[in-house]
PDB file of N, CA, C and O in Angstrom:
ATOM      1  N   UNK A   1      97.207 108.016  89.815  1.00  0.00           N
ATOM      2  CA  UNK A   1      97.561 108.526  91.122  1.00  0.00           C
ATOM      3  C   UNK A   1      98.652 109.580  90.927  1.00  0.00           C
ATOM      4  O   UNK A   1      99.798 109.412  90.512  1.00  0.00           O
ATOM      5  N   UNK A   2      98.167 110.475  91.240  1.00  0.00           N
ATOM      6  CA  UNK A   2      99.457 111.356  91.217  1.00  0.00           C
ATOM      7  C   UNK A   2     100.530 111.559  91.922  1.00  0.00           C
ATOM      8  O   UNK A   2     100.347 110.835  92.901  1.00  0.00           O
ATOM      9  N   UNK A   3     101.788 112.212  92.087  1.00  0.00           N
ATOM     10  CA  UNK A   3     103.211 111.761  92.453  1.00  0.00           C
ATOM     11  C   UNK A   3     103.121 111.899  93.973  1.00  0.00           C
ATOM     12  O   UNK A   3     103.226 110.924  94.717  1.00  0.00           O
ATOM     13  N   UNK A   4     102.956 112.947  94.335  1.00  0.00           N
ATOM     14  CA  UNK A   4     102.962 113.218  95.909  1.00  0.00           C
ATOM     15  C   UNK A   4     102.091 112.519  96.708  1.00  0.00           C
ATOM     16  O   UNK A   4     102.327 112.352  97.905  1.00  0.00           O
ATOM     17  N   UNK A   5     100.955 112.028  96.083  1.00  0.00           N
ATOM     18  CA  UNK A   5     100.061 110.659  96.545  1.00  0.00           C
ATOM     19  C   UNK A   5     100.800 109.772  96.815  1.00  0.00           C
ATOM     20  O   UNK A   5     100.880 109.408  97.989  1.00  0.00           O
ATOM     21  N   UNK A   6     101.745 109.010  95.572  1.00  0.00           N
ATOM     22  CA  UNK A   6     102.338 108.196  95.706  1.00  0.00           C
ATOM     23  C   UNK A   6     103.693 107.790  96.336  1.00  0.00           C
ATOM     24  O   UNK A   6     104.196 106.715  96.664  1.00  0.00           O
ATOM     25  N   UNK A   7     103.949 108.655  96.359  1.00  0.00           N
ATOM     26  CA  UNK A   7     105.237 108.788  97.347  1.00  0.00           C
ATOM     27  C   UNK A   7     104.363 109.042  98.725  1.00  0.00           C
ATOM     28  O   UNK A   7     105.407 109.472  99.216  1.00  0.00           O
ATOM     29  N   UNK A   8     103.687 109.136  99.490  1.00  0.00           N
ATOM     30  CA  UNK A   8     103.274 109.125 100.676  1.00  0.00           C
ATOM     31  C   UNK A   8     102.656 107.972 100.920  1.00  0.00           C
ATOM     32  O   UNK A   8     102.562 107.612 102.093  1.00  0.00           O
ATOM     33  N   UNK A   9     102.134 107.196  99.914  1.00  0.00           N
ATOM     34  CA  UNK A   9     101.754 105.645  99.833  1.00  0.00           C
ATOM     35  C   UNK A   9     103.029 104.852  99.928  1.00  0.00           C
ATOM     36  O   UNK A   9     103.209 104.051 100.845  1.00  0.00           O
ATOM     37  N   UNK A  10     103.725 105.027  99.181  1.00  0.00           N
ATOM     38  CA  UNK A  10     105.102 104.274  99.285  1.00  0.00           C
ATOM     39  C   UNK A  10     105.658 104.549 100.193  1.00  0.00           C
ATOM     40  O   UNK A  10     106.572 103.747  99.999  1.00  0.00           O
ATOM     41  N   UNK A  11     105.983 105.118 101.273  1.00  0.00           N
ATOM     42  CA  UNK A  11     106.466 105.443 102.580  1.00  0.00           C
ATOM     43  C   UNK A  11     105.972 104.868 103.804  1.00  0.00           C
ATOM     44  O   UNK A  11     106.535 104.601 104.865  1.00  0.00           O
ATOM     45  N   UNK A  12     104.893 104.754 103.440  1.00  0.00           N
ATOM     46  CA  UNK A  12     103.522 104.023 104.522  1.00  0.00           C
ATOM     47  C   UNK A  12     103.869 102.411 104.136  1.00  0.00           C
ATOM     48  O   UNK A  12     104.084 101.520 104.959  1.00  0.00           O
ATOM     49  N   UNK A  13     103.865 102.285 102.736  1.00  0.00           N
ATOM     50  CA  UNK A  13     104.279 100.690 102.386  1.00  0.00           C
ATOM     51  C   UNK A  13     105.881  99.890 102.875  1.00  0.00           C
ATOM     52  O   UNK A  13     106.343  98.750 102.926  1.00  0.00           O
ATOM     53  N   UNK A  14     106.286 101.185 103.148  1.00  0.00           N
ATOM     54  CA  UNK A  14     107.997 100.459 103.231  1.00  0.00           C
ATOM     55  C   UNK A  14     107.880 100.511 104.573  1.00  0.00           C
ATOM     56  O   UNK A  14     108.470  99.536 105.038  1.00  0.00           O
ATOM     57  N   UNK A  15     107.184 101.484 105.809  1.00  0.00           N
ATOM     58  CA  UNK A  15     107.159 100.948 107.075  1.00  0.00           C
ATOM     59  C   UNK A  15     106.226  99.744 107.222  1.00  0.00           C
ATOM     60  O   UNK A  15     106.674  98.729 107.753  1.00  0.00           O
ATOM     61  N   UNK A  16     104.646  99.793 106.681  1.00  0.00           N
ATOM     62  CA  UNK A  16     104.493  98.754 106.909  1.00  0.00           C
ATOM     63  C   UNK A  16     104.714  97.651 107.029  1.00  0.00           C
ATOM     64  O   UNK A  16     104.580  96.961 108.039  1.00  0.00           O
ATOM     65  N   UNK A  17     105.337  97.156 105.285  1.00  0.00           N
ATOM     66  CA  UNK A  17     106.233  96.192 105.311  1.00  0.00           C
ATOM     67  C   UNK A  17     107.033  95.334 106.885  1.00  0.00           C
ATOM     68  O   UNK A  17     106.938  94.343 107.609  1.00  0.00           O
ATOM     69  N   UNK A  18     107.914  96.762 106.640  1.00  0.00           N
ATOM     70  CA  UNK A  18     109.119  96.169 107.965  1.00  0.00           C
ATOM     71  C   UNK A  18     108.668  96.151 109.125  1.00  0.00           C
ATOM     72  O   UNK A  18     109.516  95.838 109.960  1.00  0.00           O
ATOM     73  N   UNK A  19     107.210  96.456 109.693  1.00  0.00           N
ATOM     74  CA  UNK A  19     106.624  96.602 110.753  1.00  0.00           C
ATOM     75  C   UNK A  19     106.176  94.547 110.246  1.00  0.00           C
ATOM     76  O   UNK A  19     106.364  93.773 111.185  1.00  0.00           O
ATOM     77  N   UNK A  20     105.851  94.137 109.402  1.00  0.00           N
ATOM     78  CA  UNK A  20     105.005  92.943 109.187  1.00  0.00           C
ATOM     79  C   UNK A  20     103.751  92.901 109.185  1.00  0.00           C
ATOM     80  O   UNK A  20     103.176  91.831 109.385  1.00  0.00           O
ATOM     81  N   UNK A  21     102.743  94.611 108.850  1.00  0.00           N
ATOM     82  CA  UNK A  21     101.778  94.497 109.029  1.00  0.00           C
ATOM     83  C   UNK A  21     101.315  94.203 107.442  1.00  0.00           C
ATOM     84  O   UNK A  21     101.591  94.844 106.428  1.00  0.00           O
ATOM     85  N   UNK A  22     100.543  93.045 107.602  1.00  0.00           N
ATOM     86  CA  UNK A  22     100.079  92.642 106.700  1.00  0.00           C
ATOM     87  C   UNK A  22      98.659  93.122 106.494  1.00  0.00           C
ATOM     88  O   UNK A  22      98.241  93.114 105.336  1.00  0.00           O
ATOM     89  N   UNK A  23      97.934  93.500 107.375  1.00  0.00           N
ATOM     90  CA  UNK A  23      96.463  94.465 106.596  1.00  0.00           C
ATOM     91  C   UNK A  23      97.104  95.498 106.256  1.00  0.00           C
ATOM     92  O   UNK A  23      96.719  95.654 105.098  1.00  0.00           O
ATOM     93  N   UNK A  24      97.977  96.490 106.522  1.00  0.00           N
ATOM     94  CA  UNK A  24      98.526  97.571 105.734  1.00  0.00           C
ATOM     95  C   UNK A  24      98.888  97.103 104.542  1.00  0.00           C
ATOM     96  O   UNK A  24      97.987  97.293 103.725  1.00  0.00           O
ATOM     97  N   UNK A  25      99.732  96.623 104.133  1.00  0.00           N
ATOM     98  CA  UNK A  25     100.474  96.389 103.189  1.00  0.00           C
ATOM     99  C   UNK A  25      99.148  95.835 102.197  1.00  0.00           C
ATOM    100  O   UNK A  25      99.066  96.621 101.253  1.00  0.00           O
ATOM    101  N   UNK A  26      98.225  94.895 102.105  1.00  0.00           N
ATOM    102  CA  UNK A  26      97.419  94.421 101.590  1.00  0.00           C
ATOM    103  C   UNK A  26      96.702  96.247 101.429  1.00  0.00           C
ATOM    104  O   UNK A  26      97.350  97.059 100.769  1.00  0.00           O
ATOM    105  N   UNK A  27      95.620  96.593 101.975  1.00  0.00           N
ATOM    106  CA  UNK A  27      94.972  97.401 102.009  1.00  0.00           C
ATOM    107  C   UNK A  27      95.675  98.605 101.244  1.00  0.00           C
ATOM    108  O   UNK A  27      94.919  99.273 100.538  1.00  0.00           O
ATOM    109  N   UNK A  28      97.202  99.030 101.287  1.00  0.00           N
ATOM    110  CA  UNK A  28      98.180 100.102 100.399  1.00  0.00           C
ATOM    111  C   UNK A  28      97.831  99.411  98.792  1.00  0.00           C
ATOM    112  O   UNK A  28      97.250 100.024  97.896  1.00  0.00           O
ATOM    113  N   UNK A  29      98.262  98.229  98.717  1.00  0.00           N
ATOM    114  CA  UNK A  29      98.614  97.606  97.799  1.00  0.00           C
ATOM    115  C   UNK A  29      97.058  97.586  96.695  1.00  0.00           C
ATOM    116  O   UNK A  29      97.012  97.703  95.470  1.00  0.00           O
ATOM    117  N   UNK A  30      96.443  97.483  97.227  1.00  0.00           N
ATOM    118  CA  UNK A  30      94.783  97.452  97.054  1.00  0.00           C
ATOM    119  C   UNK A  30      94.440  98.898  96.256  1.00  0.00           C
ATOM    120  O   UNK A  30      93.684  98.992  95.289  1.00  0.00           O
ATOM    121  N   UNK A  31      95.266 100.133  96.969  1.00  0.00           N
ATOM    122  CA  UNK A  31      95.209 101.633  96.672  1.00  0.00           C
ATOM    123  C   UNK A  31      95.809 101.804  95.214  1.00  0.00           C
ATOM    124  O   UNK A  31      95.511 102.649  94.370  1.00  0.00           O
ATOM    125  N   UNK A  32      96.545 100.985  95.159  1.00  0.00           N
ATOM    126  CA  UNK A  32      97.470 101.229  93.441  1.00  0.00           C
ATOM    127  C   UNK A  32      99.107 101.473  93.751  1.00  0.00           C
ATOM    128  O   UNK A  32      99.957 101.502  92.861  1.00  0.00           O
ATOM    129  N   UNK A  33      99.356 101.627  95.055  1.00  0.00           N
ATOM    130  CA  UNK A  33     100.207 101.993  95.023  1.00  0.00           C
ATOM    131  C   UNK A  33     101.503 100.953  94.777  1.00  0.00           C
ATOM    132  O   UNK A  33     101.336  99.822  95.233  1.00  0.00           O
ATOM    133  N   UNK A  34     102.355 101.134  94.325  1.00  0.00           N
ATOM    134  CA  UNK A  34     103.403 100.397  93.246  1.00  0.00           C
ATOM    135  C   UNK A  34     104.740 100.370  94.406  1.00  0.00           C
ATOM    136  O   UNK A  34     105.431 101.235  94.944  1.00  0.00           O
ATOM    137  N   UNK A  35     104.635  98.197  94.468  1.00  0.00           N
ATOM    138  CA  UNK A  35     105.675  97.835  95.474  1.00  0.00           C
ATOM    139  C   UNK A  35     107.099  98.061  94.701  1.00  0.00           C
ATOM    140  O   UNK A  35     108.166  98.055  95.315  1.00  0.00           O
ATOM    141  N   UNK A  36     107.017  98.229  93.502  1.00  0.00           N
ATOM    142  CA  UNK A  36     108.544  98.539  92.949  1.00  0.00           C
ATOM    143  C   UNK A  36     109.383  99.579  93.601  1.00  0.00           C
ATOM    144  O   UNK A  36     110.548  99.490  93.987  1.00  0.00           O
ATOM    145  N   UNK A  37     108.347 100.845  93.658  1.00  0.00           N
ATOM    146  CA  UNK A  37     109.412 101.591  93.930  1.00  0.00           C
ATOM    147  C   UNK A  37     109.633 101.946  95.402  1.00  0.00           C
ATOM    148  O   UNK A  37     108.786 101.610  96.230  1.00  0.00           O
ATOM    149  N   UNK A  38     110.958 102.744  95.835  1.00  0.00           N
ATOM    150  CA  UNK A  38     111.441 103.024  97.210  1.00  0.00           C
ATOM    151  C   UNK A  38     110.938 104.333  97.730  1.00  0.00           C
ATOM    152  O   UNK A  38     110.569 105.283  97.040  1.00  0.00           O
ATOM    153  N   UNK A  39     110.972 104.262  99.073  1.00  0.00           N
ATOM    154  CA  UNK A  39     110.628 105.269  99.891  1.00  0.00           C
ATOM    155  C   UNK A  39     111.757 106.635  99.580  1.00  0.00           C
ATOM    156  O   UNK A  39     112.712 106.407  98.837  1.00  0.00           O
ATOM    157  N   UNK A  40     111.632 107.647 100.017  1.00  0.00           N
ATOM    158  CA  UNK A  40     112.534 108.821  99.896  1.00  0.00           C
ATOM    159  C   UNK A  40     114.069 108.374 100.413  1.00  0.00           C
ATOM    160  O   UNK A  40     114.952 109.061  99.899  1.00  0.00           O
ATOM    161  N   UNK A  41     114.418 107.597 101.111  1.00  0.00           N
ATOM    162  CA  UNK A  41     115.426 107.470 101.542  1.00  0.00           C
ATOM    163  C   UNK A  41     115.806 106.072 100.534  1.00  0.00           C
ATOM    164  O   UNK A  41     116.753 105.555 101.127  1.00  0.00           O
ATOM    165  N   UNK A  42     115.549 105.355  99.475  1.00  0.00           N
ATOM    166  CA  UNK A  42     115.783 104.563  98.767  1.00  0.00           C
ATOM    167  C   UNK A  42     115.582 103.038  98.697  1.00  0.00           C
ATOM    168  O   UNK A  42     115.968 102.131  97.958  1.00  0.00           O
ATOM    169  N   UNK A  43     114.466 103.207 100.278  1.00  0.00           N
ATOM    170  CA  UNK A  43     114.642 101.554 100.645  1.00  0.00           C
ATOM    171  C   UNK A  43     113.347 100.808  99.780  1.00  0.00           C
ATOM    172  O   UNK A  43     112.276 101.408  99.688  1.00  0.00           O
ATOM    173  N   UNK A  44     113.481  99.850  99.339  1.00  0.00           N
ATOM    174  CA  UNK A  44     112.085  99.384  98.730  1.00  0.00           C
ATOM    175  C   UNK A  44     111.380  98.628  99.650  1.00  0.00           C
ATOM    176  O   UNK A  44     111.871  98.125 100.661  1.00  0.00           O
ATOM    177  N   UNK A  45     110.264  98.554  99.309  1.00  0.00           N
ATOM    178  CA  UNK A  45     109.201  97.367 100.219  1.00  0.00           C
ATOM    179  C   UNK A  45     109.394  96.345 100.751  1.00  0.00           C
ATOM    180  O   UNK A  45     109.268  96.073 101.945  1.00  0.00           O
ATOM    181  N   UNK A  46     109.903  95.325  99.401  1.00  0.00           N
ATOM    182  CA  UNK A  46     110.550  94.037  99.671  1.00  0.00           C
ATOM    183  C   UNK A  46     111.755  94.140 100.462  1.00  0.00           C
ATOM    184  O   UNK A  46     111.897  93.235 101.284  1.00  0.00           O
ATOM    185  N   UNK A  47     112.562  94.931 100.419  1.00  0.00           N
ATOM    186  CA  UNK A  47     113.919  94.898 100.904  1.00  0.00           C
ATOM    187  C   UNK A  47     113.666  95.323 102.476  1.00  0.00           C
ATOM    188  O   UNK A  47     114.725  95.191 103.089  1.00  0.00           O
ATOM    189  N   UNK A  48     112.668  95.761 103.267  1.00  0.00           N
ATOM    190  CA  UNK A  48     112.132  96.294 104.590  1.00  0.00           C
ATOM    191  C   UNK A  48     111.642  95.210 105.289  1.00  0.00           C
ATOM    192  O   UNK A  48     111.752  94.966 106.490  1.00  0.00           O
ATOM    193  N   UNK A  49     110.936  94.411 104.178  1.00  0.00           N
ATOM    194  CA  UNK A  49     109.935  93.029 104.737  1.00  0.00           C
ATOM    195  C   UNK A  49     111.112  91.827 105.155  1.00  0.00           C
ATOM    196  O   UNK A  49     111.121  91.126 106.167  1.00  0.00           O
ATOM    197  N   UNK A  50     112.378  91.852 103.685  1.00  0.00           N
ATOM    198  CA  UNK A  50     112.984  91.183 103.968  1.00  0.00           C
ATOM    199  C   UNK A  50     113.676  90.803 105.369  1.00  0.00           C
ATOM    200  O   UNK A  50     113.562  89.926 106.225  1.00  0.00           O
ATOM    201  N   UNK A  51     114.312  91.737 105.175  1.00  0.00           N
ATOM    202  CA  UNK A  51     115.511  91.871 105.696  1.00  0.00           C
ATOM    203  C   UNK A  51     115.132  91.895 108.022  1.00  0.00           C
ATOM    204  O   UNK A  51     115.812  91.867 109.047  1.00  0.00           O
ATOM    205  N   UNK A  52     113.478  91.971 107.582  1.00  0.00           N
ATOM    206  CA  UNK A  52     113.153  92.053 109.104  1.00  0.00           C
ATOM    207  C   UNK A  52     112.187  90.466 109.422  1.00  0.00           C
ATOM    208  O   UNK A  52     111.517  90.111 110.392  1.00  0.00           O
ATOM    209  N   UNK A  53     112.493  89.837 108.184  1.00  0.00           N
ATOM    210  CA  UNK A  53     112.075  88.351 108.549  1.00  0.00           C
ATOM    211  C   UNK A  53     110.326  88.324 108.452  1.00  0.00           C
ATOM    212  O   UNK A  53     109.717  87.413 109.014  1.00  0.00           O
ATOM    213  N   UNK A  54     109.476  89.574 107.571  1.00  0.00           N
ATOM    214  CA  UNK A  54     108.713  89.590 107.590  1.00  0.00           C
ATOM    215  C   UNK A  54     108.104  88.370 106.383  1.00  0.00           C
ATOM    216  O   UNK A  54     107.740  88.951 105.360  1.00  0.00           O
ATOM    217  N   UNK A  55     107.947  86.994 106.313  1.00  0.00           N
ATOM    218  CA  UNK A  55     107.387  86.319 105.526  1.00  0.00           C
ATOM    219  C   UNK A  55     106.318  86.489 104.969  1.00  0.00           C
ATOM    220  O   UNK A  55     106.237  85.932 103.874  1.00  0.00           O
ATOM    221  N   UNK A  56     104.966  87.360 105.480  1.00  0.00           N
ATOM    222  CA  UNK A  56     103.766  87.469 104.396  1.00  0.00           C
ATOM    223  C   UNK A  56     103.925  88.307 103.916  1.00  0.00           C
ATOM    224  O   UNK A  56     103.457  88.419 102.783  1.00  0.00           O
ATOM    225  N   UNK A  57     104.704  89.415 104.522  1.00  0.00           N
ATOM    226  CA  UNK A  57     104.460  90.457 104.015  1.00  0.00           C
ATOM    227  C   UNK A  57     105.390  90.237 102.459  1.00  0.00           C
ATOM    228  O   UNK A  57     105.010  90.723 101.394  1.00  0.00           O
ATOM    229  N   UNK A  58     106.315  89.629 102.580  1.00  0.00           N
ATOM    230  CA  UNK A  58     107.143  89.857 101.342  1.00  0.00           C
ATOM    231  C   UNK A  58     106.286  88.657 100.090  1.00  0.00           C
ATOM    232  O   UNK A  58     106.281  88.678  98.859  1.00  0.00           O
ATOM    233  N   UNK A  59     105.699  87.796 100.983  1.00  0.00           N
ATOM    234  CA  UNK A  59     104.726  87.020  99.744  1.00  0.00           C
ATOM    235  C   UNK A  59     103.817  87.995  99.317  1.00  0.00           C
ATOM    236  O   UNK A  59     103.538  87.929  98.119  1.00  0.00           O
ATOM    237  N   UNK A  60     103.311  88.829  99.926  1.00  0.00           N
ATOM    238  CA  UNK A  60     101.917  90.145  99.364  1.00  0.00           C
ATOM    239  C   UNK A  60     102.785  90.333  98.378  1.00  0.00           C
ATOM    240  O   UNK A  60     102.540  89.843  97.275  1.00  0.00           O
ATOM    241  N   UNK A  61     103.909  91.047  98.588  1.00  0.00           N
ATOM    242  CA  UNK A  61     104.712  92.227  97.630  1.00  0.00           C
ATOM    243  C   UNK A  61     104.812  91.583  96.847  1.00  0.00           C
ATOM    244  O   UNK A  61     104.143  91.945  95.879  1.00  0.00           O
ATOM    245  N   UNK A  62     105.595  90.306  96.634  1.00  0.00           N
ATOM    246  CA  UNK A  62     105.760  89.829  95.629  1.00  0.00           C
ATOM    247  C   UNK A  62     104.812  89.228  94.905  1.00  0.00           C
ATOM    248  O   UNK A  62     105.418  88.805  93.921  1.00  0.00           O
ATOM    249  N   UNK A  63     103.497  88.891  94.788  1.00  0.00           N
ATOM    250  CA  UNK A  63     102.399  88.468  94.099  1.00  0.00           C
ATOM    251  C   UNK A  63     101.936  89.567  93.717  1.00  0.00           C
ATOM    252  O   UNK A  63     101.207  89.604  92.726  1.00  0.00           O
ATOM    253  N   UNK A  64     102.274  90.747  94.451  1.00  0.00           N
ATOM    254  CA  UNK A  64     101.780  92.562  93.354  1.00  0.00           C
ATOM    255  C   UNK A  64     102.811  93.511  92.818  1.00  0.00           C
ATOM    256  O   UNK A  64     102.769  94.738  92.725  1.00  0.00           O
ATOM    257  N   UNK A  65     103.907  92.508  92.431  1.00  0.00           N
ATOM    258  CA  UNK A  65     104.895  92.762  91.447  1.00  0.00           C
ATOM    259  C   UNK A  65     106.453  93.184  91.834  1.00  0.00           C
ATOM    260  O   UNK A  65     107.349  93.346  91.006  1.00  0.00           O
ATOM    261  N   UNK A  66     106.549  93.290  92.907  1.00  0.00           N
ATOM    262  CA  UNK A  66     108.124  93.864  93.606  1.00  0.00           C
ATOM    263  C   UNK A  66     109.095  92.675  92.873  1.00  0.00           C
ATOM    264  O   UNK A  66     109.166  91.447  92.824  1.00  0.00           O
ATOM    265  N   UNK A  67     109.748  93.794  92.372  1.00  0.00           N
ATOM    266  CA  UNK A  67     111.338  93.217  92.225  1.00  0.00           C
ATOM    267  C   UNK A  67     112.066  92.295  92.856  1.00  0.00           C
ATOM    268  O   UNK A  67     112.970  92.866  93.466  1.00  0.00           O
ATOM    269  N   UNK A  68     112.106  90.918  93.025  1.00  0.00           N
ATOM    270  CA  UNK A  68     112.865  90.101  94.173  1.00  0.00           C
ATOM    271  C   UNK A  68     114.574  90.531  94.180  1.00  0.00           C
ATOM    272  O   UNK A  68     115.315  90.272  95.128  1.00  0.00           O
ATOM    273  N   UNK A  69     115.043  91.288  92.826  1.00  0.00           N
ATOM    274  CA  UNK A  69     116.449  91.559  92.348  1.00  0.00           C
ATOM    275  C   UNK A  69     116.838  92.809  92.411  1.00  0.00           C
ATOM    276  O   UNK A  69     117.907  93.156  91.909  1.00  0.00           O
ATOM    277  N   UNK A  70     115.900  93.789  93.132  1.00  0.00           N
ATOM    278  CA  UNK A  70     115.939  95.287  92.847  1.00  0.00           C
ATOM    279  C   UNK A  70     116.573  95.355  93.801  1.00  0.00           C
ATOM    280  O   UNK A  70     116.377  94.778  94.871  1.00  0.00           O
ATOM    281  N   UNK A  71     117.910  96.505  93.340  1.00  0.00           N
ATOM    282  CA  UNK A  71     118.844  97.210  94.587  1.00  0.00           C
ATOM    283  C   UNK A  71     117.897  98.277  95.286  1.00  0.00           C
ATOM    284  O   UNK A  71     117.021  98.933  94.721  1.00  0.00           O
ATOM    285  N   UNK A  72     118.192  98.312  96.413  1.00  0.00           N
ATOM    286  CA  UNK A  72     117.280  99.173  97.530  1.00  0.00           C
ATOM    287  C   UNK A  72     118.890 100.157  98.117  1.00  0.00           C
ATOM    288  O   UNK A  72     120.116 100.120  98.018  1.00  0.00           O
ATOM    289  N   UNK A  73     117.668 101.035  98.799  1.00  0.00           N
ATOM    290  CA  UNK A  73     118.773 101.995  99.402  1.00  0.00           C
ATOM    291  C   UNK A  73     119.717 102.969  98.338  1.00  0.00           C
ATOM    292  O   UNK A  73     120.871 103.383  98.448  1.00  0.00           O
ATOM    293  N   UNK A  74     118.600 103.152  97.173  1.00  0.00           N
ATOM    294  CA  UNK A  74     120.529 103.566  96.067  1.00  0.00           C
ATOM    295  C   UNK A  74     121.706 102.743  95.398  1.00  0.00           C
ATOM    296  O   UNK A  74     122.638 103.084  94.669  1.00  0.00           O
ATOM    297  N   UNK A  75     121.266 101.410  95.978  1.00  0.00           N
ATOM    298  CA  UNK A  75     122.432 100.592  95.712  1.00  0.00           C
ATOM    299  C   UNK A  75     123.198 100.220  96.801  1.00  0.00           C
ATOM    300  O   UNK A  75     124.038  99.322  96.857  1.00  0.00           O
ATOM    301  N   UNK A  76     122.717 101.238  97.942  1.00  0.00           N
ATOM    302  CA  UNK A  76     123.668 100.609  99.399  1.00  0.00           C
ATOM    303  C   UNK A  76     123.041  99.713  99.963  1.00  0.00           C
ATOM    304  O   UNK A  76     123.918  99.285 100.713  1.00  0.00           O
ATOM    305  N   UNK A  77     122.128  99.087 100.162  1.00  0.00           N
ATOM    306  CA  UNK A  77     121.859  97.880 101.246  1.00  0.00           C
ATOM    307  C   UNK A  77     121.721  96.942 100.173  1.00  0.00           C
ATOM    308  O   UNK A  77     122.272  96.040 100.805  1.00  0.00           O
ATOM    309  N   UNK A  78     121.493  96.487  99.259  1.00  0.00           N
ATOM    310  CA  UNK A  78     121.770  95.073  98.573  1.00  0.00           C
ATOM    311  C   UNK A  78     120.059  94.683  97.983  1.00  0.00           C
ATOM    312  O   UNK A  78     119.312  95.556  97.541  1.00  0.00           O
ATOM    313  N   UNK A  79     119.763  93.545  98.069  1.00  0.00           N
ATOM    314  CA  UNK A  79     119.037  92.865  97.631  1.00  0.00           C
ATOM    315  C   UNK A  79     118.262  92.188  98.676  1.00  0.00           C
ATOM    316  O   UNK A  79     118.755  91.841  99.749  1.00  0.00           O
ATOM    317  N   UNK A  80     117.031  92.007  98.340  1.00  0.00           N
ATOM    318  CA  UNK A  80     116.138  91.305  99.401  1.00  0.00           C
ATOM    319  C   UNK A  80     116.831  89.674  99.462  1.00  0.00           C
ATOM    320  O   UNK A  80     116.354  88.828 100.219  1.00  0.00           O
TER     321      UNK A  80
END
C-alpha cells in the first residue's frame, strides 16, 4: 500500500475508532491498513477507541496488532 493510501486509511481508522464504528474499523482493518500507526495529528487508533469507551472497537485493534503501550498524540495524550 502505498504512503498517501495509507495515511488516508489511518485517518478514517482513528475516526472510526472513536466514533465506535465497528464495521469501519473491521472493514479498514481488512484493507491492510496498520492500527499501529497515528493519524496526522498523532492520535493512534487504540488511543481514540479508548479513551471514548469504545470496547469492540479497541478489542478489533487489538487482535490486528495496536500497541496497548504506544504513546499517541506525540507523546501528549498518554496511553490507551
Amino acid at each position: 500500500m502505498n504512503r498517501r493510501r495509507q495515511k488516508k486509511l489511518t485517518h478514517r481508522l482513528v475516526y472510526a475508532a472513536l466514533l465506535g464504528d465497528t464495521g469501519a474499523v473491521a472493514a479498514l482493518l481488512r484493507t491492510g491498513v496498520d492500527p499501529r500507526l497515528p493519524n496526522a495529528e498523532g492520535t493512534l487508533p487504540l488511543y481514540a477507541a479508548s479513551v471514548h469507551g469504545e470496547a469492540e472497537a479497541v478489542r478489533l485493534l487489538l487482535r490486528a496488532g495496536a500497541e496497548p503501550d504506544a504513546e499517541s498524540g506525540h507523546g501528549g495524550e498518554g496511553t490507551p
